[in-house]
N, C-alpha and C positions, 0 to 999 in steps of 0.2 A: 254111306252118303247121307242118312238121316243125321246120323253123330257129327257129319260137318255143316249141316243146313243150320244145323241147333246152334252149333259154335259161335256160327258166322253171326247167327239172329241174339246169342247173348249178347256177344261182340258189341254188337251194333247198339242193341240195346243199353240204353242210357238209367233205366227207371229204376235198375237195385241198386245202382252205385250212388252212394250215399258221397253227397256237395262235400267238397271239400275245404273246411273253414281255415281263415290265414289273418295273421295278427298283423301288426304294424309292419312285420317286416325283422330281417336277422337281429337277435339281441348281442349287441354290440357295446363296449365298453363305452363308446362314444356317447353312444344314445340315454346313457345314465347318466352321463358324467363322471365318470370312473375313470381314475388316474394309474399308472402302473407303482406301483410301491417299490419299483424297482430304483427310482430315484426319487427320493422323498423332497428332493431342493422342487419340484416341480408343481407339489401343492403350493397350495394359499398361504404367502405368508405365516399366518396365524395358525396354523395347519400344520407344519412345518413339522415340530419335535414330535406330534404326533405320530405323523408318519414315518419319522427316524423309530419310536419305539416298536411301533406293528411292524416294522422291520425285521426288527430285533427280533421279535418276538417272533416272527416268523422262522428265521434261523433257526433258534432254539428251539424248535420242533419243528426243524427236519426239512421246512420248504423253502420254498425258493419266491424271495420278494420280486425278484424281475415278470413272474407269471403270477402276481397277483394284482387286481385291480381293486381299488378300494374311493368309498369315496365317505366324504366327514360331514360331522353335521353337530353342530353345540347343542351341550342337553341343558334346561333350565339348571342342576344342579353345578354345571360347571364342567363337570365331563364332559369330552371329544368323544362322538360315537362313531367309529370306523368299520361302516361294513363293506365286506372283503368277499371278491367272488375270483375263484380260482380261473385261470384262463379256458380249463375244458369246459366253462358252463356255456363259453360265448361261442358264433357263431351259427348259433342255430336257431329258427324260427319261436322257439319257449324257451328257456329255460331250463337244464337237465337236471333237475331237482338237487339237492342237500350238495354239499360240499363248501359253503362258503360259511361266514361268520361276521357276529360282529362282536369288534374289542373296543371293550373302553377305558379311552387313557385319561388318566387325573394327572394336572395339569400341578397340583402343589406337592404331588410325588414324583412325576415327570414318567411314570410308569403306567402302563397296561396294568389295570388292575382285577379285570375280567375278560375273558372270552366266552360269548353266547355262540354256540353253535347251531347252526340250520337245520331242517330235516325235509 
């Protein structure tokens, strides 16, 4: 009977349960502006070949461009920065660390010409 009075009283008790912190809300492809790379015709114009290469490029090692979301962005150099977050990062209130990248495609090669990956 004590071991249940105790229970009841941690139960109840609110003072060791440590508040529970909450961010914006689910990290969603939306919320970044992240496009599916699964059909590269649906970026920006200008954007465009870019995302036909991260495609490609995605292929050729092995993944699948319909569960990648990626989004661009122009570097002063001229290069298209494409980073790319795999579909299991989204859904969940953070981020589930490492797995995405970003590639950079040169626009007078028409190629990916590096991959930086995450950690």
């Amino acid at each position: 009977m004590v071991l249940t009075g105790l229970a009841v009283t941690g139960a109840c008790s609110g003072e060791h349960t440590p508040a529970k912190r909450r961010d914006a809300g689910l990290f969603l492809p939306e919320t970044i502006g992240a496009i599916s790379l699964g059909d590269p015709e649906t970026f920006a114009p200008e954007h465009r070949e870019a995302a036909r290469a991260a495609a490609l490029y995605l292929i050729q090692h092995g993944r699948k461009p319909g569960m990648t979301f990626a989004r661009m962005s122009n570097r002063p150099t001229g290069e298209v920065a494409i980073d790319a977050w795999p579909a299991s990062m989204f859904g969940h209130e953070k981020a589930q660390g490492g797995g995405g990248m970003t590639l950079l495609f040169q626009p007078r090669t028409h190629q990916i010409e590096k991959a930086l990956k995450w950690q």
